[in-house]
C-alpha positions as CSV (number, residue, x, y, z in Angstrom):
1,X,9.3,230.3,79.6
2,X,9.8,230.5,83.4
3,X,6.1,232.8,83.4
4,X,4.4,230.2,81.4
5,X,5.8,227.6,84.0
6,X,4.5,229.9,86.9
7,X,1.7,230.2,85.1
8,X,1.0,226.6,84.7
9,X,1.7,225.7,88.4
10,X,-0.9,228.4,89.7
11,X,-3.7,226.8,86.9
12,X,-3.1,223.4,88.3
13,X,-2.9,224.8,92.1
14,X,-6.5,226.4,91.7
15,X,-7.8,223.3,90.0
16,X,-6.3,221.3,92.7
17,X,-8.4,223.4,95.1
18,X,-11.3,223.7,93.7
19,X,-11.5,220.0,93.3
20,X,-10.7,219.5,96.9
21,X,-13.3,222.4,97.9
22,X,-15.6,220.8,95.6
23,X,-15.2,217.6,98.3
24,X,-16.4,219.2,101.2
25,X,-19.8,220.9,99.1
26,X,-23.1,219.5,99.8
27,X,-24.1,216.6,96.9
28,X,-27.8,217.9,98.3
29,X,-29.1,221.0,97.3
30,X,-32.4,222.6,98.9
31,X,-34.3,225.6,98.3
32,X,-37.6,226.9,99.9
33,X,-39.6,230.0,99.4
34,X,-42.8,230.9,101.3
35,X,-45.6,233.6,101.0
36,X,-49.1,234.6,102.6
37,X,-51.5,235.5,100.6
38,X,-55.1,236.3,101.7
39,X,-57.4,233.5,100.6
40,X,-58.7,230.0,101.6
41,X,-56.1,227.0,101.0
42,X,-57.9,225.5,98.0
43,X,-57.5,228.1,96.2
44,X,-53.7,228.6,95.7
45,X,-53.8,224.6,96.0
46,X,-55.7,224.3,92.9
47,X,-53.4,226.7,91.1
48,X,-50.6,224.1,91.4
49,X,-52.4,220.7,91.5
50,X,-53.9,222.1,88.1
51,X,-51.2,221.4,85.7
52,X,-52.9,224.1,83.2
53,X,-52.7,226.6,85.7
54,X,-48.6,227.1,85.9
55,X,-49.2,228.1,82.0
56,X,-50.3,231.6,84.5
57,X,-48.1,232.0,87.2
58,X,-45.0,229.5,86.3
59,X,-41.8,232.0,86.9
60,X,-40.0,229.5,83.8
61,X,-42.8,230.5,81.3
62,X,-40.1,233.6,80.2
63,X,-37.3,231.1,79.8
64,X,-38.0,230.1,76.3
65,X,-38.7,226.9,77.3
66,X,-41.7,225.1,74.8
67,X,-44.1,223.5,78.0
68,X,-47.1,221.4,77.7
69,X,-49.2,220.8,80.5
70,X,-51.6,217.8,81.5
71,X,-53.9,216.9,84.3
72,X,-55.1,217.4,87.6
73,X,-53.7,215.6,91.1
74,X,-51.2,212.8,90.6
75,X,-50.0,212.1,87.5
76,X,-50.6,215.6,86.1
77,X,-47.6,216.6,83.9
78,X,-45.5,219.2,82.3
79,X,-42.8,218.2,79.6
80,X,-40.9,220.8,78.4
81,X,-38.0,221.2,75.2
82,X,-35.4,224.1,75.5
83,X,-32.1,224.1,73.3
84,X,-32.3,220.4,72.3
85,X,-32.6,219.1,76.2
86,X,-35.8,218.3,77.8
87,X,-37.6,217.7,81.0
88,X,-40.5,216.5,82.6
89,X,-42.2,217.6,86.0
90,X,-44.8,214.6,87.7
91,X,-47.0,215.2,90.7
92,X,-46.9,212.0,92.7
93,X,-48.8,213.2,95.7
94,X,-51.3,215.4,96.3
95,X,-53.0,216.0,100.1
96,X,-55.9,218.1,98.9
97,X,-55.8,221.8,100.3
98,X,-52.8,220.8,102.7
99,X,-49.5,219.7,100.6
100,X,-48.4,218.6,96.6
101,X,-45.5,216.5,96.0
102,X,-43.3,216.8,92.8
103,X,-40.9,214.6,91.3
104,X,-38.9,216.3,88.0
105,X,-36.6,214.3,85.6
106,X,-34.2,216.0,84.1
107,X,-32.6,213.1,82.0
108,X,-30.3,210.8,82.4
109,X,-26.9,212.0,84.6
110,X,-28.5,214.8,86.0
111,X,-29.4,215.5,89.9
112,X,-32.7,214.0,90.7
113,X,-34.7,216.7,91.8
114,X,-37.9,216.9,94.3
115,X,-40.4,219.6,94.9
116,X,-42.9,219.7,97.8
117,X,-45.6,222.6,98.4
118,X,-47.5,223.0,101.9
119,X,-50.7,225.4,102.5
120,X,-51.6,226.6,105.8
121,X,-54.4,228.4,106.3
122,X,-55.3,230.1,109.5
123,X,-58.5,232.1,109.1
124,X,-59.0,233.6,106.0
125,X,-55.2,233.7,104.7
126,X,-52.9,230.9,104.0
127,X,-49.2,230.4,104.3
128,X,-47.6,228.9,100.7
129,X,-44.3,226.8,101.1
130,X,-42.1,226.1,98.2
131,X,-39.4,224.0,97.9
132,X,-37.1,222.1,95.7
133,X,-34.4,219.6,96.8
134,X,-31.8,218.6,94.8
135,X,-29.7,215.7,95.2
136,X,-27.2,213.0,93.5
137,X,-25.3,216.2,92.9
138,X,-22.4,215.2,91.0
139,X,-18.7,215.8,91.7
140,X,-17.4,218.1,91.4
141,X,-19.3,220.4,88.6
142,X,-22.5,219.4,90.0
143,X,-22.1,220.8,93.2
144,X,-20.5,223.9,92.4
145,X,-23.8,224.3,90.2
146,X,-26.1,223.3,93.1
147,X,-24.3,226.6,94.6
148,X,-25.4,228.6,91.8
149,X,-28.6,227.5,91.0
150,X,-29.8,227.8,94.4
151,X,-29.6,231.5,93.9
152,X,-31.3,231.8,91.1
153,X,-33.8,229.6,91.6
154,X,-34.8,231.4,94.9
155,X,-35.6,234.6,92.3
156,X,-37.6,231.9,90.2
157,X,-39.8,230.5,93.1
158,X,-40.0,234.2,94.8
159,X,-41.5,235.6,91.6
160,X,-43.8,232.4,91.0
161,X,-45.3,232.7,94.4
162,X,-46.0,236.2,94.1
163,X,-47.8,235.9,91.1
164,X,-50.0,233.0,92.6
165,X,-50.7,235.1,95.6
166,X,-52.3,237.6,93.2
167,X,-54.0,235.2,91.1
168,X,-55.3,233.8,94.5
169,X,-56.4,237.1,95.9
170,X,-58.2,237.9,93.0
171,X,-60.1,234.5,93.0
172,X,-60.9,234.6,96.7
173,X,-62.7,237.6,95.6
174,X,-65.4,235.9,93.7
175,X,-68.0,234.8,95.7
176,X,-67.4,231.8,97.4
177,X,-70.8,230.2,97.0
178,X,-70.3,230.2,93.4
179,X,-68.6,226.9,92.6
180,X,-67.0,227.1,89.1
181,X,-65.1,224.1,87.1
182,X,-63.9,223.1,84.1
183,X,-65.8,220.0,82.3
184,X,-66.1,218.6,79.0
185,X,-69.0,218.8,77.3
186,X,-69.8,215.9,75.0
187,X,-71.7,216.4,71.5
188,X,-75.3,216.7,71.7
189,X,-78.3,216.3,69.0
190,X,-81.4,218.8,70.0
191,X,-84.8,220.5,68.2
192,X,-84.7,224.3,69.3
193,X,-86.4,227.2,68.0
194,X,-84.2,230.0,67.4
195,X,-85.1,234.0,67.6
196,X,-84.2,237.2,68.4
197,X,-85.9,238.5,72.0
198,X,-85.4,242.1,73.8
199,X,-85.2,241.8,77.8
200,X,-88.1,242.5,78.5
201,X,-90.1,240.0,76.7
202,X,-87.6,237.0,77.5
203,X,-89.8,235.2,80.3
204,X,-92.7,235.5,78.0
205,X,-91.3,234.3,75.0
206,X,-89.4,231.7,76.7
207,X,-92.4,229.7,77.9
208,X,-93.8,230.1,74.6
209,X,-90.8,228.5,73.3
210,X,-90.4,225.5,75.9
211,X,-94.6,225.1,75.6
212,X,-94.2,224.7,71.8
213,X,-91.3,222.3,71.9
214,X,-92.6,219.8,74.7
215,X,-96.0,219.5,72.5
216,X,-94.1,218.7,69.3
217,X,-92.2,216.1,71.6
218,X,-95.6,214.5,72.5
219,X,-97.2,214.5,69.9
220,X,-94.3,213.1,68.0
221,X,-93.4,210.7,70.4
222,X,-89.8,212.3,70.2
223,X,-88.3,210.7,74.2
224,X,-85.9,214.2,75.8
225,X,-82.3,212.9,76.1
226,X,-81.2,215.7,78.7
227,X,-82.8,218.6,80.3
228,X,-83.9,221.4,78.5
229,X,-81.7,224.3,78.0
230,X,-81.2,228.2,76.2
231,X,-78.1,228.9,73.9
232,X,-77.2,232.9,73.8
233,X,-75.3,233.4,70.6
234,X,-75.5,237.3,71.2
235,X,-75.7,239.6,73.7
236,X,-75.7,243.4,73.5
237,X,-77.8,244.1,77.1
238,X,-81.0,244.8,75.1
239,X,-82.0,241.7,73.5
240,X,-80.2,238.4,72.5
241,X,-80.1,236.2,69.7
242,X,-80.5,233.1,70.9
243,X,-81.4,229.3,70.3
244,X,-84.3,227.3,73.1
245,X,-84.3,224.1,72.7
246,X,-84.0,219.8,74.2
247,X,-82.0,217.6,73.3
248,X,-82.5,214.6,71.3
249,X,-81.0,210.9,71.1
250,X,-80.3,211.1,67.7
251,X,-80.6,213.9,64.9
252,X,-83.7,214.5,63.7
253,X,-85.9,217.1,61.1
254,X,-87.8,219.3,62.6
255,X,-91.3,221.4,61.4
256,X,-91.0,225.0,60.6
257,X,-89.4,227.1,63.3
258,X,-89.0,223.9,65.1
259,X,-85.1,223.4,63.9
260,X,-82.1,220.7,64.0
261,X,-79.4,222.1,66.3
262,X,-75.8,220.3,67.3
263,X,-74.0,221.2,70.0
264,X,-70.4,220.6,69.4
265,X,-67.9,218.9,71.9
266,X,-65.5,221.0,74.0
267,X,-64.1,222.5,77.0
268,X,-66.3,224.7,78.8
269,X,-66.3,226.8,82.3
270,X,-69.2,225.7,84.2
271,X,-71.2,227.1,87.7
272,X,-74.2,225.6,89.3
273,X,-76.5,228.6,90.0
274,X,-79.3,227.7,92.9
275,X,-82.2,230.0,93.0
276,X,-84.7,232.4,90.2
277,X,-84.1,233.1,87.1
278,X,-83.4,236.5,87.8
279,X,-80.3,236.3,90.1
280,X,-78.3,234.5,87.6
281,X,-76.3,237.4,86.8
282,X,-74.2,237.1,90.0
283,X,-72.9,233.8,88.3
284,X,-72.3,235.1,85.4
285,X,-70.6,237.7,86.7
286,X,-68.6,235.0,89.1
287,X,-67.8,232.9,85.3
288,X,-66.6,236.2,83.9
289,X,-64.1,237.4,86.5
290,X,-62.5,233.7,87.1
291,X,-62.2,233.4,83.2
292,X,-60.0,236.9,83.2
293,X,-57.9,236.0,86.2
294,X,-57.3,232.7,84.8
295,X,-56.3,234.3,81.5
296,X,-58.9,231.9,79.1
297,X,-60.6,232.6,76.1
298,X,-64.2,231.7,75.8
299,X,-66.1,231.4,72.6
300,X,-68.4,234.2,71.5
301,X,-71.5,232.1,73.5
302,X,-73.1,230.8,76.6
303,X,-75.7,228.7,77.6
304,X,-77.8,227.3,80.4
305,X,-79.4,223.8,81.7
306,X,-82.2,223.9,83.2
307,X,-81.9,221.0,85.4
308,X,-85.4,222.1,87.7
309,X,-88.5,221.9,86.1
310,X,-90.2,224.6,87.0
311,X,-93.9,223.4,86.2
312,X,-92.7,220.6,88.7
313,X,-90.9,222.9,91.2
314,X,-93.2,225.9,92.4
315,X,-90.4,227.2,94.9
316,X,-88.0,229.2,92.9
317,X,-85.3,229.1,95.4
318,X,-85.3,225.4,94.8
319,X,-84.4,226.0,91.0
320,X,-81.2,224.8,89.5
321,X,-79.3,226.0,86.6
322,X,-76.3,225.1,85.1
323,X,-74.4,227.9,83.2
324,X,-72.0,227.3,81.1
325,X,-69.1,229.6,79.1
326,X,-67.3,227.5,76.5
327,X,-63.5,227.3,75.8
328,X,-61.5,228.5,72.8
């Protein structure tokens, strides 16, 4: 009995201190990680103000946690379900290429919980800043888990930086003059003519195309909706199968090769090429390599706008194109 009672006394003497330790412990918790990575500030900024983009580099993503992101700037969210609690992250501010502020609700009794992020470039590398802030900490279990949580979640914001800095390295690789984004694409009614074509026909064939279209417009008094564009359904370096065609205000027949086409409503990756035809494949290539870094899927297809006439526009360095690579 007396060792139970000895026992007892020593429980109740370590409670005793740890709830007067627990006093004295900070109700305010704060964490900050930093990195440099080699590549312009809006680069590594985009990554975060992107909700979608901490799907690739978010160091919680192997947590089990269920996330959904949403949005760009403030407002953009992430909600997130793990073992029956939830949790939602909000940016509130967002200083384009210079700072992001976070706010994350954890529910109701929890600490209320900030994040900030700063970039700072100075020439061509810039200087990421992490941190988190905890506060409201409650006593005296809250603070003795602000103590070990700040641990851990310095391993968490390490690794996520890191894997950002490569993501951003890799990015500031693609050529800079090549501006790529992602837009929706709304559904669009069109008359194309659809064939397969080797290489080294493909200029010829696709003024014979565009000539044959534009007179069945005129003489049908058919009115263009948008510019006039070329779908590649295949692609095997040889020839392509592919569809030329302008869109229409509303669906319509067609004569012989002259078809119906639809072009379906989605997600797509999209780069403004300036200049001939025939140096588009640096943008392509600039589409494909931010697609893999960015870990998307794109649809068995691609297609480009011609938004310069050329018949109107003799200079071919004047010449705009709009390419596009649609989203799974």
């Amino acid at each position: 009995m007396k060792a139970l009672k000895m026992i007892g006394v020593i429980l109740l003497i370590v409670i005793v201190l740890l709830l007067v330790i627990a006093i004295f412990l900070p109700s305010e918790m704060k964490v900050e990680q930093s990195i440099t990575m080699k590549a312009p500030a809006e680069i590594p900024f985009e990554q975060v103000n992107t909700m979608e983009n901490w799907a690739i580099w978010s160091p919680f993503e192997d947590t089990g946690m269920v996330t959904t992101y949403k949005g760009i700037g403030v407002g953009a969210t992430q909600t997130w379900e793990m073992d029956g609690e939830s949790g939602k992250l909000t940016i509130i501010g967002s200083n384009p290429y210079e700072n992001i502020k976070t706010e994350i609700d954890l529910g109701q009794g929890e600490a209320k919980v900030k994040g900030h992020w700063t970039f700072d470039q100075s020439g061509d590398s810039t200087r990421v800043s992490w941190g988190i802030t905890f506060t409201e900490l409650t006593y005296p279990l809250g603070r003795y888990m602000g103590l070990i949580q700040k641990g851990m979640m310095k391993d968490y914001m390490k690794n996520g930086l890191e894997d950002i800095k490569k993501i951003s390295e890799k990015l500031a690789k693609i050529p800079q003059d090549v501006e790529i984004t992602t837009v929706t694409v709304e559904k669009q009614y069109a008359l194309a003519i659809k064939d397969t074509v080797k290489m080294q026909e493909m200029a010829v064939k696709m003024e014979h195309f565009f000539t044959k279209l534009a007179n069945y417009f005129a003489q049908n008094d058919i009115q263009m909706a948008a510019p006039p564009f070329t779908i590649y359904y295949t692609w095997d370096g040889q020839q392509s199968y592919l569809a030329a065609g302008i869109p229409t205000m509303e669906p319509l027949e067609g004569e012989g090769e002259i078809v119906p086409i639809t072009i379906e409503s989605g997600e797509a990756l999209m780069a403004i090429h300036e200049g001939p035809y025939e140096t588009m494949a640096k943008t392509y290539n600039a589409l494909e390599q931010y697609a893999k870094i960015q870990g998307l899927e794109l649809m068995d297809m691609t297609w480009e706008v011609y938004i310069t006439d050329p018949q109107q526009e003799p200079d071919p360095q004047q010449w705009v194109t709009n390419i596009y690579f649609p989203l799974k």
